[in-house]
N, C-alpha and C positions, 0 to 999 in steps of 0.2 A: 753635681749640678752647679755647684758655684762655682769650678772650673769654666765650665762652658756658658755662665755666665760672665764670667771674666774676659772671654777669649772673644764673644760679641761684643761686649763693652770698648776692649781693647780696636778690635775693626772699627765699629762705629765711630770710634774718637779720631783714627789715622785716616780713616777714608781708605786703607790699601789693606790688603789680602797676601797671603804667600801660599801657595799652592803643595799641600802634602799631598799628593795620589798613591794608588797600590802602580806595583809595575802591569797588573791584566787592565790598567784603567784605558777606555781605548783615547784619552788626553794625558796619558804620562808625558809626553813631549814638551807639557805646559808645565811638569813639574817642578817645584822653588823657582818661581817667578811670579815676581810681585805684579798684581793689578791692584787697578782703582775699582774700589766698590760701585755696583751701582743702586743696588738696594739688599736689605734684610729682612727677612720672613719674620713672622711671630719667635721670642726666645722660647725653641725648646728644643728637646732632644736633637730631632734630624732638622732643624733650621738650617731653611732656602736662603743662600747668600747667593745674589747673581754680579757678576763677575764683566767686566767690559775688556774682551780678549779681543786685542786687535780692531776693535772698533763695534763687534760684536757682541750682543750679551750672551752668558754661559751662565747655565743654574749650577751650583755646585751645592753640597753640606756641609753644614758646620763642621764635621768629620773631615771634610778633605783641606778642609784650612787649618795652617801652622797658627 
């Protein structure tokens, strides 16, 4: 747990994101590329980070962020 409190602390502080996906993700194309946060869920397990892609927002999880 305190890893993955770390790793929202860390986002929250840079404002950016770096994108881990699996390869069946059907956004692997967005993989290791960095966006600007636009918001974060509640800290926990599967924590909603949404993502401004291209101008767009994308829900990802704390899982699929480096």
């Amino acid at each position: 747990m305190k890893k993955l409190f770390q790793r929202i602390d860390r986002i929250r502080a840079s404002g950016y994101a770096i994108l881990k996906l699996d390869p069946s993700s059907p956004h692997y194309y967005l993989n290791g590329r960095r966006f600007p946060v636009h918001s974060i869920g509640k800290a926990e397990l599967k924590c909603r980070v949404t993502l401004l892609v291209d101008g767009r927002q994308m829900d990802f999880t704390i899982n699929d962020i480096l």
